[in-house]
N, C-alpha and C positions, 0 to 999 in steps of 0.2 A: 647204466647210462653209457659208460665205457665204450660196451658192442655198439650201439647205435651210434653213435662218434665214430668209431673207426668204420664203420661199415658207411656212413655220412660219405666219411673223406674218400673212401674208396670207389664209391659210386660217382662223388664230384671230380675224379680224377681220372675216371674211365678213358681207357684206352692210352694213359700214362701207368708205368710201371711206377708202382710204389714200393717203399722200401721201411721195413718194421722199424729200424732206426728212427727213421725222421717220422714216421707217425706216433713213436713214443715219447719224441720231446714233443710233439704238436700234443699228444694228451697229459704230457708230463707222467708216464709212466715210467718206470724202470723196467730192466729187460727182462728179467724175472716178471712181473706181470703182464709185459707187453708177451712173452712166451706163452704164460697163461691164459692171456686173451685170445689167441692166434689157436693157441689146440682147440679151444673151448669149441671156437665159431667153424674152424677144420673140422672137427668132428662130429658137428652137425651137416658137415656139407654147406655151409653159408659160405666159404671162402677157397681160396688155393692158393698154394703157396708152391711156384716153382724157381730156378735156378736163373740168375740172373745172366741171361744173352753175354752181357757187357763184360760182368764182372762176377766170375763164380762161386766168387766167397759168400755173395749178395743172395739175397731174395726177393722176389716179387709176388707182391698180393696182388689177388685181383678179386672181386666177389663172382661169386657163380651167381645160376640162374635161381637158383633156392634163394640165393642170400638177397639177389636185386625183388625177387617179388617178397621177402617179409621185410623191407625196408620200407615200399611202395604202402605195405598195410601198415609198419609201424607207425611211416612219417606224420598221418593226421592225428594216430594220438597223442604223440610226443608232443606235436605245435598247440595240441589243444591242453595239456597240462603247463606248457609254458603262456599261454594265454592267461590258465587260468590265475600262476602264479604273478603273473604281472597285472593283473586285472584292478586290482584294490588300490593301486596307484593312479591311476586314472590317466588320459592322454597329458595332461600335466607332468604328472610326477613321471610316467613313461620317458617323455622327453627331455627332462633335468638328468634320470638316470643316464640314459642314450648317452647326453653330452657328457657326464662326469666320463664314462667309461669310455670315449674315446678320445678323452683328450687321458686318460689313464695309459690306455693303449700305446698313445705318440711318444710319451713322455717314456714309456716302458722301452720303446724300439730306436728310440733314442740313445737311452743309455747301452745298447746292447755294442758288444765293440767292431 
């Protein structure tokens, strides 16, 4: 689930340089996995990883054309398993969830410093 999250944020950020840093606190990975994640999906060709313009220490992701079309074929099955796990709650209980979890979120970004 990992790849598809990063590979998610990558696509929603096209044409912005992204940086492994900040997408491992956005997946809460550590850098050890967040490294493990980044060969994994390099090595299949789903990503690239070159030298940041700005700053040379950095890096920048970006997905290739392999990684944007198995994201295009993953995205329907993804949203159809999270369907199906929100389904038994019905548009009801759906809705209660929603609201707990973003009045979670406020109260979470709230206390951040």
């Amino acid at each position: 689930m990992n790849q598809y999250l990063l590979m998610s944020m990558l696509s929603a950020d096209e044409g912005q340089p992204s940086m492994p840093s900040e997408l491992g606190t956005t997946l809460d990975a550590t850098r050890t996995q967040m490294t493990r994640l980044l060969d994994g999906l390099e090595a299949r060709g789903l990503l690239r990883r070159q030298v940041s313009a700005q700053d040379r220490r950095s890096l920048e992701l970006t997905l290739t054309a392999a990684g944007r079309r198995l994201l295009e074929r993953a995205a329907p099955v993804v949203h159809a398993a999270y369907r199906a796990a929100w389904a038994p709650l019905g548009a009801s209980g759906l809705a209660g969830a929603t609201r707990a979890l973003t009045q979670l979120h406020h109260t979470l970004q709230a206390q951040q410093p």
